[in-house]
C-alpha positions in Angstrom: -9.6 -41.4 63.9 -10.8 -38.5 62.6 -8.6 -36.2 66.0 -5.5 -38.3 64.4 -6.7 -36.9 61.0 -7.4 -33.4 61.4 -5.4 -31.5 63.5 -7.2 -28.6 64.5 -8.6 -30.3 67.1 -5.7 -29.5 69.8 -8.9 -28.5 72.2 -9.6 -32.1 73.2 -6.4 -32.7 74.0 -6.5 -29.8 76.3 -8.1 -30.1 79.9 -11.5 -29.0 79.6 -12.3 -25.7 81.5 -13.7 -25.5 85.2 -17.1 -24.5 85.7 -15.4 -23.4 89.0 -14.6 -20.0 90.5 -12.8 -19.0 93.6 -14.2 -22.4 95.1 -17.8 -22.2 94.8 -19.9 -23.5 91.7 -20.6 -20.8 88.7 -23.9 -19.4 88.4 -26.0 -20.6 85.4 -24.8 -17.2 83.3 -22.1 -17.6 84.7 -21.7 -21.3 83.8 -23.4 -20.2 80.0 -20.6 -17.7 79.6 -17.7 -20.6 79.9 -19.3 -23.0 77.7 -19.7 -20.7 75.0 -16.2 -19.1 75.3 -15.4 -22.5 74.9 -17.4 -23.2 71.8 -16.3 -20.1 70.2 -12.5 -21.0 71.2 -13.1 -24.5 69.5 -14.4 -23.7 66.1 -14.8 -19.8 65.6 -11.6 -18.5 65.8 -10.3 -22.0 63.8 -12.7 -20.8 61.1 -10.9 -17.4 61.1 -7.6 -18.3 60.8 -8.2 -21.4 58.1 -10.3 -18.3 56.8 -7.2 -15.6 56.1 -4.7 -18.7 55.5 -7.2 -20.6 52.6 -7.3 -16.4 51.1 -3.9 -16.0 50.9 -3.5 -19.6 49.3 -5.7 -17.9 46.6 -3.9 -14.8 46.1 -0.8 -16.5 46.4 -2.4 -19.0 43.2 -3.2 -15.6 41.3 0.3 -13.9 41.7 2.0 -17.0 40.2 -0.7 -16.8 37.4 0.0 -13.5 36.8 4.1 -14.0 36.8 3.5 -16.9 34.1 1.1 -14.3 31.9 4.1 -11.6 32.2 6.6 -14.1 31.2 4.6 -15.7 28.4 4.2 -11.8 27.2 7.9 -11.4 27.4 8.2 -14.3 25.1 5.6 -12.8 22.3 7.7 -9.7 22.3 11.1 -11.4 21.8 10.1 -13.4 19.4 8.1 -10.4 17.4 11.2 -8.5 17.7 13.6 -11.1 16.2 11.3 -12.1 13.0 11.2 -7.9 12.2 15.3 -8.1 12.7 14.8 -11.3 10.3 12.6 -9.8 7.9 14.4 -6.3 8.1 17.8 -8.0 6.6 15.8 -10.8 4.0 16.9 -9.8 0.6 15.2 -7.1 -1.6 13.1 -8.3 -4.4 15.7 -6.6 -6.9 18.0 -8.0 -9.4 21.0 -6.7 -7.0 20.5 -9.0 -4.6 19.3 -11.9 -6.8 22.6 -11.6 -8.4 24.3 -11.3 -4.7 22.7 -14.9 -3.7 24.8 -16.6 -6.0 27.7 -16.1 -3.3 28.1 -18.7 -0.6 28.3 -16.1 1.9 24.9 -14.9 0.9 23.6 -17.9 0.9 24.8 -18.6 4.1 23.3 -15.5 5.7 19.9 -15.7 4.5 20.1 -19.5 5.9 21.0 -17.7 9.2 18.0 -15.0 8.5 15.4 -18.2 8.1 16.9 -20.4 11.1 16.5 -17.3 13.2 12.7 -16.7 12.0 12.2 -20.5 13.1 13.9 -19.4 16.2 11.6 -17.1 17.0 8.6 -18.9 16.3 10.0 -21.6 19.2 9.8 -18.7 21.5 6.1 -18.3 20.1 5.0 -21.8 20.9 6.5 -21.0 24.5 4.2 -18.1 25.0 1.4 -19.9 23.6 1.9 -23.1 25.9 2.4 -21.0 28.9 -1.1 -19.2 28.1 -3.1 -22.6 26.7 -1.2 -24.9 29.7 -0.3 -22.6 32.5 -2.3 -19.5 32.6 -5.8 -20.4 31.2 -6.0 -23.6 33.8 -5.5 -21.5 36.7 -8.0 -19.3 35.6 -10.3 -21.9 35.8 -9.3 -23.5 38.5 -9.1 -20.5 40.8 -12.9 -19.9 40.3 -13.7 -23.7 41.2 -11.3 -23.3 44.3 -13.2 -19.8 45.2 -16.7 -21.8 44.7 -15.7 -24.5 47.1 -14.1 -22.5 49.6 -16.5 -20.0 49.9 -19.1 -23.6 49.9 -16.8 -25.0 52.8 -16.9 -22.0 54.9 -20.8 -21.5 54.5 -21.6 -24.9 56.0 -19.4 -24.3 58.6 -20.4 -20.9 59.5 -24.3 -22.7 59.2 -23.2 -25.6 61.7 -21.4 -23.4 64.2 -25.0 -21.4 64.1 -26.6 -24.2 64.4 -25.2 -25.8 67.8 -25.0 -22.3 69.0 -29.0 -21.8 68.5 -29.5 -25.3 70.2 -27.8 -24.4 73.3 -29.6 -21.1 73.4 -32.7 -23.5 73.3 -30.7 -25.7 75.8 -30.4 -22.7 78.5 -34.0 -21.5 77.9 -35.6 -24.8 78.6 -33.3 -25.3 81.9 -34.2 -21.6 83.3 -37.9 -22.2 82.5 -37.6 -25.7 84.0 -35.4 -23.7 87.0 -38.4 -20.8 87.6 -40.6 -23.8 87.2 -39.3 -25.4 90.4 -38.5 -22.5 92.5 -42.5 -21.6 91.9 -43.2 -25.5 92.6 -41.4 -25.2 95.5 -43.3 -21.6 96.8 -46.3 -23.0 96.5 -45.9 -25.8 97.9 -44.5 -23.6 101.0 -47.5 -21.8 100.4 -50.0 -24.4 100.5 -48.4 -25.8 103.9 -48.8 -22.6 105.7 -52.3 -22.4 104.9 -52.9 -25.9 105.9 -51.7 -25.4 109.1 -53.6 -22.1 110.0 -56.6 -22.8 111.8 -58.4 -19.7 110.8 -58.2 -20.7 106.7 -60.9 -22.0 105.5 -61.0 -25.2 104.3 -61.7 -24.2 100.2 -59.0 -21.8 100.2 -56.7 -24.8 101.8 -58.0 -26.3 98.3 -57.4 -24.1 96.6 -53.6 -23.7 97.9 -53.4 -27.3 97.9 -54.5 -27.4 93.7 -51.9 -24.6 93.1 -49.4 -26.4 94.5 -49.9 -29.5 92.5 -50.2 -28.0 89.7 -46.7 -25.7 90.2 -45.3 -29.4 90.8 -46.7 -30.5 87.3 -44.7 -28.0 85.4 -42.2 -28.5 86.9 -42.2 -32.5 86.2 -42.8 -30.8 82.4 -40.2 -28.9 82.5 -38.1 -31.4 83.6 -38.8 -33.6 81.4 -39.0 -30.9 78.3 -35.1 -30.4 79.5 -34.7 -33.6 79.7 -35.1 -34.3 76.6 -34.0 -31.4 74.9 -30.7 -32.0 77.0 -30.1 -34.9 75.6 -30.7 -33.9 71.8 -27.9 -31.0 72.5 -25.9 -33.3 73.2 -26.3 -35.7 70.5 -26.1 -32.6 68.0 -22.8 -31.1 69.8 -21.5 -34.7 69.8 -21.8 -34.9 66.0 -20.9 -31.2 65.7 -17.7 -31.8 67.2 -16.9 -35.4 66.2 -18.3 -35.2 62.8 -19.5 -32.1 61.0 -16.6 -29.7 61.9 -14.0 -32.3 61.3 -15.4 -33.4 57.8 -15.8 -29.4 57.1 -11.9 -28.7 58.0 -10.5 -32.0 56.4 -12.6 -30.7 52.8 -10.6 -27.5 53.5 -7.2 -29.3 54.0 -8.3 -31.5 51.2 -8.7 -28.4 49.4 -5.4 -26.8 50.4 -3.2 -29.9 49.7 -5.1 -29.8 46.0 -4.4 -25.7 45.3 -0.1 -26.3 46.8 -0.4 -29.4 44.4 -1.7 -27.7 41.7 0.9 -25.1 41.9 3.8 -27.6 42.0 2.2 -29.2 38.8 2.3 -25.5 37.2 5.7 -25.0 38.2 6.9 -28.5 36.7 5.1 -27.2 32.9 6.8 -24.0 33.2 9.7 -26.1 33.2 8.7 -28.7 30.5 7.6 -25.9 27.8 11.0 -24.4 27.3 12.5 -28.0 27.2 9.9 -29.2 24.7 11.4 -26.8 22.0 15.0 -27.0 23.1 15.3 -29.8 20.4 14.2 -27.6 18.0 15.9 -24.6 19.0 19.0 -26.5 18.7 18.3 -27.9 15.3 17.9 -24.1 14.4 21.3 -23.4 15.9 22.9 -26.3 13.6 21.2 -25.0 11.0 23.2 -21.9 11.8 26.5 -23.3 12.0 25.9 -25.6 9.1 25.3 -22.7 6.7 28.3 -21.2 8.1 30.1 -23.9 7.4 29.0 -24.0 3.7 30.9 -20.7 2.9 33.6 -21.2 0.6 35.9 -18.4 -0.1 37.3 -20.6 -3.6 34.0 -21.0 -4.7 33.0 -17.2 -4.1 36.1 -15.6 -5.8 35.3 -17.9 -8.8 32.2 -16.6 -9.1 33.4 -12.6 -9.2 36.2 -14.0 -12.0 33.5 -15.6 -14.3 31.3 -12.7 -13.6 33.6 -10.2 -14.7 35.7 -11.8 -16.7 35.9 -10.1 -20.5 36.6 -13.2 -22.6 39.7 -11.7 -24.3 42.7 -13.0 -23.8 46.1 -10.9 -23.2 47.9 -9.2 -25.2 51.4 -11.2 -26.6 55.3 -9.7 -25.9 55.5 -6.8 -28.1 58.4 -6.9 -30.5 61.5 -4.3 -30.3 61.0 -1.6 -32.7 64.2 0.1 -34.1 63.6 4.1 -33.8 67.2 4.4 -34.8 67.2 4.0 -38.4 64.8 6.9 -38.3 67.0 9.2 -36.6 70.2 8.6 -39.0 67.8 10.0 -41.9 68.2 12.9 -43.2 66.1 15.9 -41.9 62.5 16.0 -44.0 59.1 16.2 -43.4 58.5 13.1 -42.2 60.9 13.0 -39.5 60.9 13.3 -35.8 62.2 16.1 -35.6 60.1 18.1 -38.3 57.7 16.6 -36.8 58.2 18.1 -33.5 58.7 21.0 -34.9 55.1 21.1 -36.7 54.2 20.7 -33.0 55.5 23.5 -31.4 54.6 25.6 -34.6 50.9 25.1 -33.8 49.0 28.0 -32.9 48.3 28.2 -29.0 44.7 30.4 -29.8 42.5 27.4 -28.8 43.6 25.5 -25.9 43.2 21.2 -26.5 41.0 20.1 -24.0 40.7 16.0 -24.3 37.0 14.7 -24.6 36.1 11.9 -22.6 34.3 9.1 -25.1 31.6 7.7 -22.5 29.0 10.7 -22.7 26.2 8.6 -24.7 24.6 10.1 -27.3 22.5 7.0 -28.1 19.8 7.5 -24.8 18.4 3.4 -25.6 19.6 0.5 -23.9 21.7 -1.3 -26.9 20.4 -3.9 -29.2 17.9 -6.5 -28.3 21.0 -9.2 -29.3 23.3 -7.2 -27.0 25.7 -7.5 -30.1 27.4 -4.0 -28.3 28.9 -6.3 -25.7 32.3 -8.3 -25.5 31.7 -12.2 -26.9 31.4 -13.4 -22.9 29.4 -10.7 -21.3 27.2 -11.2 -24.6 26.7 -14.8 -23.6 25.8 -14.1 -19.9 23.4 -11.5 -20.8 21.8 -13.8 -24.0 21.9 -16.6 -20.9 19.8 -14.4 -18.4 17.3 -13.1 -21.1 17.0 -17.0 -21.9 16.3 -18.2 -17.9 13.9 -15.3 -17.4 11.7 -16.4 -20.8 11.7 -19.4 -19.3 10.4 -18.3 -16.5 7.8 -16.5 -17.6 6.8 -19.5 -20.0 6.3 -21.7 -16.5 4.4 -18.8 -14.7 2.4 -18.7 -17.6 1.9 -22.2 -18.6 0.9 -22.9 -14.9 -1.9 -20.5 -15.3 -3.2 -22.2 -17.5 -3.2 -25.6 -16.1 -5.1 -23.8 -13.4 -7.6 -22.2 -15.3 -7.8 -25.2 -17.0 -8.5 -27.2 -14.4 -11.1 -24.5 -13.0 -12.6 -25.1 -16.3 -12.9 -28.8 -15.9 -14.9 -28.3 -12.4 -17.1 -26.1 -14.1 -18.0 -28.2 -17.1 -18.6 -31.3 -14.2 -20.4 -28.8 -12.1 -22.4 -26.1 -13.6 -23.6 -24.2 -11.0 -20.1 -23.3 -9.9 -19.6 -21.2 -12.9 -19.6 -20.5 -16.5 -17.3 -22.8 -18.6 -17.4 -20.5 -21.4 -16.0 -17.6 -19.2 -12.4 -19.2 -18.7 -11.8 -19.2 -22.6 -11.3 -15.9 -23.4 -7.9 -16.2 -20.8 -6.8 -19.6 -22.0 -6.8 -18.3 -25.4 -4.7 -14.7 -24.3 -2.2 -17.4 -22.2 -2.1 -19.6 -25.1 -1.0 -16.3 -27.5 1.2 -15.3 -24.8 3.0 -18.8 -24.4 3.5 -18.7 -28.1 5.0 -15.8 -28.4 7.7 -16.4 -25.3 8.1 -19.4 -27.2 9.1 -17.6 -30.0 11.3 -15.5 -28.5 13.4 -17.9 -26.6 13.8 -19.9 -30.3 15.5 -15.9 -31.2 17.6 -15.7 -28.4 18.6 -19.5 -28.2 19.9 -18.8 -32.0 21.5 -15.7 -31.1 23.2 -17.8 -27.9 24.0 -20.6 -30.3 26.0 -18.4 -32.6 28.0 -16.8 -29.8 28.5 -19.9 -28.3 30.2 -21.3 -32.1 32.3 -18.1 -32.5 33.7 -17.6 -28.6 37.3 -16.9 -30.1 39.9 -19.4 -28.7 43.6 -18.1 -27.5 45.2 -18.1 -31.2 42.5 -16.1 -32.7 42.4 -13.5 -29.6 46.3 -13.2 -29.2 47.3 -9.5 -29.9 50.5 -9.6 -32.6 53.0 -6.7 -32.6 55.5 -6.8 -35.8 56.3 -4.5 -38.7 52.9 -3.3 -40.3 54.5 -4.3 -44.0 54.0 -8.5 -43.1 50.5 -8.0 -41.7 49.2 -5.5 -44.0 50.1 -7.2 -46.8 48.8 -10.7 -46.0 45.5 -9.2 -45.1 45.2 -7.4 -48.7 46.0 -10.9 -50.2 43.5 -12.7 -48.3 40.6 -10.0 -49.1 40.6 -10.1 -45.2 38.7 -13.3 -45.1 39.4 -13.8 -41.5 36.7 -15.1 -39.2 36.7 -13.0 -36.3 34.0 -12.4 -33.4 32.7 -9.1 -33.0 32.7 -7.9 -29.3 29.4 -8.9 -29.3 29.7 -12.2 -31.2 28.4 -11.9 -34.2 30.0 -12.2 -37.7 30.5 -9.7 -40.4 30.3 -10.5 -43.5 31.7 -7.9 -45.6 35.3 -9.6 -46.6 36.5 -6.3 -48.8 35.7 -3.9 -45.7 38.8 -2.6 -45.3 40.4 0.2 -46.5 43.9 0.1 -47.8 46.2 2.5 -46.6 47.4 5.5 -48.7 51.3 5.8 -49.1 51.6 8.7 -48.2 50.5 10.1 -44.8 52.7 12.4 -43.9 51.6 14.4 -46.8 48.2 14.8 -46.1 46.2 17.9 -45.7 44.1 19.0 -42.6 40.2 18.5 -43.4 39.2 21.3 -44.3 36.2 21.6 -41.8 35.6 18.9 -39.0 32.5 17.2 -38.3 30.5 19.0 -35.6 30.7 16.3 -33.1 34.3 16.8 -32.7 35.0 20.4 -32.5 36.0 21.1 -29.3 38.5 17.8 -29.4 40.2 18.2 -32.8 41.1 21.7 -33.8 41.0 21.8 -38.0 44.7 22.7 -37.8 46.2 20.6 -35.7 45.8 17.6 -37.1 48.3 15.0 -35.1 50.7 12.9 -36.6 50.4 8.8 -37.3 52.6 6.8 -35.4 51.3 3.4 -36.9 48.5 1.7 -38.1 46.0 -0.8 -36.3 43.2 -2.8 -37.9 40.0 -3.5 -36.6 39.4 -6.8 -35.0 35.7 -7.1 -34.6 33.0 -3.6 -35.6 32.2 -1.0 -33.1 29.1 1.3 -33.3 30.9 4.4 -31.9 27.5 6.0 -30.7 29.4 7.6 -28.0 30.6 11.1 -28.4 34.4 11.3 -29.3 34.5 8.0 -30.6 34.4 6.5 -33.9 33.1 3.4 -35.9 34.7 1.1 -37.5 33.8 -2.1 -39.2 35.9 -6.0 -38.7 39.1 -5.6 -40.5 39.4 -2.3 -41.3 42.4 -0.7 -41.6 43.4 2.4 -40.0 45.5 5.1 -38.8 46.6 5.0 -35.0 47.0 9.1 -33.8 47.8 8.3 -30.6 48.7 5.2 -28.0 46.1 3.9 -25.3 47.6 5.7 -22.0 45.9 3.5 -19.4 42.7 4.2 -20.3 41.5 1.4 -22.5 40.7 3.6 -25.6 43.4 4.4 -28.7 42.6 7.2 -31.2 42.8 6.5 -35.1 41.8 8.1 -37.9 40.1 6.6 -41.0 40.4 9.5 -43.2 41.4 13.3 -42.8 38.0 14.5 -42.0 37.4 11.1 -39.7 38.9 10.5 -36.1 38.0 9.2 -32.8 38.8 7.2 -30.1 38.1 3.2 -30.4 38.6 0.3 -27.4 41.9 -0.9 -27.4 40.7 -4.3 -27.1 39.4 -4.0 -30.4 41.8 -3.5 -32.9 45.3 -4.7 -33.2 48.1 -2.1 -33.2 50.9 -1.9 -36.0 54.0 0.8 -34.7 56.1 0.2 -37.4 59.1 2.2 -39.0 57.5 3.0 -41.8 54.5 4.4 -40.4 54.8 8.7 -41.6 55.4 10.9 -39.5 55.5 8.8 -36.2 55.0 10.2 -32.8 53.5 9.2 -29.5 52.4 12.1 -27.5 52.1 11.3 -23.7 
């Protein structure tokens, strides 16, 4: 059983080897030297070769464990190189891009940023599997398989030393028993000599004959000390043979079938730890596509028109205005052509150089109410200030539910604190809560009251017709019109404007001009009106080259909006500037003095 079992044994199915050479018998060296060529054929150079073949099992075992570490390092660096892409496009903490996630596209992306992050951190749990189920268990078990290899091969070594002492002992009690007989065998020779000489004398005959018998008693010790010692080798080399060395190499095959089964394990988890987190590697991938698919370019264009748009509605089909009357009247000061000519008469000394009205003069950021704006960017902005009061009232309410509850713990468990030491913050959170509070009841009032007054389409639509119908039925009505401001509030000055003098043309220059306008309006060349406008909600005019005006004030227009959004008017002859075109309604009528457009 056990030669069918382990087959390194291919020696006793050999012939065994003659203890015959060239026809005669060996000589006991001779016949030593045969036997233990054999013995050292039989187990010694086995023991070598399982030897180098069980090492290079081992570093075969490390190199794979050392191919799993690099890999499971490659891993750690992939994923620690997609989470800093991740984390190098995540949106800044700025209002910018706050504002920018309102988009489905950028909602969409930074989906894509956060699926990829969980990406990565699949790719983590690889490396750490690979370390916790590949590379940290051969570690171990490459130090138990050293331990019992090097365990294996020290009991053989210690059995093949063994039988190899005993039949050193073998051949030394077989010479002595050899020399024993050869002297047995001289004196014997010896003793019969001297018993048949006739001239020895009978003790020394004795004395030969004592010798003799006592040669032949060591050698009958001998032969029995071989005897016996011959038949103990060979119960030893018997179970050397049969038993020790076979059990020794099947532990080592034992052994070797455990490390090439160990490594097929460790090739099978390579396998498994990737497809454990495929599943989740493709639920990051749908999570991908799925916020792709929630883009919508409808939704996203919507968004830019409500952010943008002004609130204002268009202007209506201006009416046609009949220059022609004024050119069949007779040459006077108030035609076109005088009027041209007053033109070219100017003096050329000071060349006009336009101002343009968006250099600020007022350094703050507007009022708190953000009456300065248009009625709908008013509301958005009144709506933002609102969300971020409420805000802060959350982050500050749950503050102090926390400290409150600290408190509670401490008033159950004195030792972990002072009670008393919390109140002096509930109070300060409690002030500060108030006075959000307060300030959202402002700007909810402030919201309300735009939100009344957002001017519909009939109260918005720009008129054009002859400045005598319009002016006329806002004098009756004490201009008692209730119009938004840009900014939505309501004025409530009803006699506010100011009516308009007969006689424009006529007019003299100011005599000096207010400092702010100096280099735009030269003090003699004072333009011509070519209509009149009135004011359809108040402007501050704190930019330089422009002027304020108040709802429903009537006024002088010097000269048409080119494209630019502003129109310039005058109030007075020592008062002109530019105002937004969007807030006052424009009257070119015939009878407006004087009237020119220059472009």
């Amino acid at each position: 059983m056990l030669r069918r079992r382990s087959e390194f044994f291919i020696f006793l199915d050999s012939p065994p080897v003659k203890l015959e050479k060239d026809g005669r018998k060996l000589s006991p060296y001779e016949e030593y030297l045969q036997v233990l060529l054999q013995m050292k054929m039989t187990s010694t150079d086995q023991f070598d070769n399982l030897e180098k073949h069980t090492q290079w099992g081992i570093e075969f075992l490390e190199r794979y464990a050392k191919f799993v570490k690099e890999r499971s390092e490659i891993e750690i660096n992939y994923a620690k190189q997609i989470r800093n892409l991740s984390k190098k496009y995540q949106p800044k903490k700025n209002s910018r891009e706050e504002e920018e996630n309102k988009y489905t596209f950028c909602r969409a992306f930074l989906s894509t940023l956060n699926e990829l992050n969980d990406y990565a951190g699949q790719h983590e749990v690889i490396a750490e599997n690979l370390t916790s189920q590949i590379i940290t268990e051969l570690s171990r078990y490459l130090q138990d398989l050293k331990t019992e290899r090097k365990s294996h091969f020290h009991d053989g070594r210690k059995a093949q030393q063994h039988i190899e002492s005993s039949w050193k002992q073998l051949e030394l009690c077989k010479r002595k028993f050899e020399r024993d007989c050869k002297e047995a065998d001289k004196s014997q020779q010896h003793f019969d000599k001297m018993d048949a000489d006739i001239n020895v004398t009978k003790a020394d005959v004795e004395k030969a004959r004592q010798q003799a018998q006592a040669r032949h008693q060591m050698a009958a010790d001998s032969k029995n000390d071989y005897s016996a010692y011959l038949q103990k080798f060979n119960q030893e080399q018997n179970e050397h043979y049969y038993t020790v060395i076979p059990n020794i190499f099947q532990k080592l095959q034992d052994m070797e079938e455990k490390r090439i089964e160990r490594i097929g394990t460790c090739m099978k988890t390579f396998a498994d730890v990737d497809r454990q987190v495929i599943p989740i590697v493709g639920k990051c991938l749908d999570g991908m596509t799925k916020a792709a698919e929630s883009i919508e370019a409808s939704t996203d264009s919507k968004q830019v028109v409500e952010s943008y748009k002004s609130g204002f509605e268009p202007p209506g089909d201006v009416e046609f205005e009949d220059y022609g009357q004024a050119i069949r009247r007779a040459v006077s000061e108030t035609s076109l052509s005088n009027s041209r000519g007053e033109v070219r008469e100017r003096p050329t000394g000071r060349s006009k150089v336009k101002l343009w009205p968006f250099k600020n003069k007022n350094k703050g950021s507007g009022p708190e109410d953000f009456s300065h704006l248009p009625p709908e960017q008013r509301r958005k902005k009144l709506q933002g200030k609102l969300d971020e009061l409420h805000k802060d009232i959350q982050k500050e309410t749950d503050q102090r539910d926390a400290l409150t509850k600290m408190k509670d713990v401490y008033v159950k468990n004195p030792q972990m604190g002072d009670a008393a030491s919390v109140d002096p913050r509930l109070t300060e959170l409690g002030q500060n809560i108030e006075k959000l509070q307060l300030e959202v009841q402002k700007f909810e009032g402030w919201l309300a009251e735009v939100e009344e007054r957002m001017p519909s389409k009939s109260d918005t639509q720009r008129r054009s017709g002859l400045y005598e119908s319009h002016s006329s039925s806002a004098v009756n009505n004490n201009c008692a019109q209730d119009r938004e401001s840009p900014d939505g509030s309501y004025t409530e000055e009803q006699n506010s404007e100011i009516h308009v003098k007969a006689n424009v043309a006529n007019a003299k220059p100011p005599a000096a001009s207010t400092p702010e306008f100096d280099d735009e309006f030269d003090d003699d060349e004072s333009l011509p009106t070519i209509g009149n406008c009135k004011a359809l909600y108040p402007f501050d005019g704190h930019n330089e080259g422009t002027i304020s005006v108040a709802e429903g004030e009537l006024l002088y227009v010097i000269e048409e909006d080119k494209g630019d959004g502003w129109t310039r008017v005058r109030r007075n002859q020592d008062e002109e500037g530019y105002v937004p075109t969007s807030y006052v309604e424009v009257f070119l009528g015939t009878n407006a003095k004087g009237a020119m457009t220059y472009i």
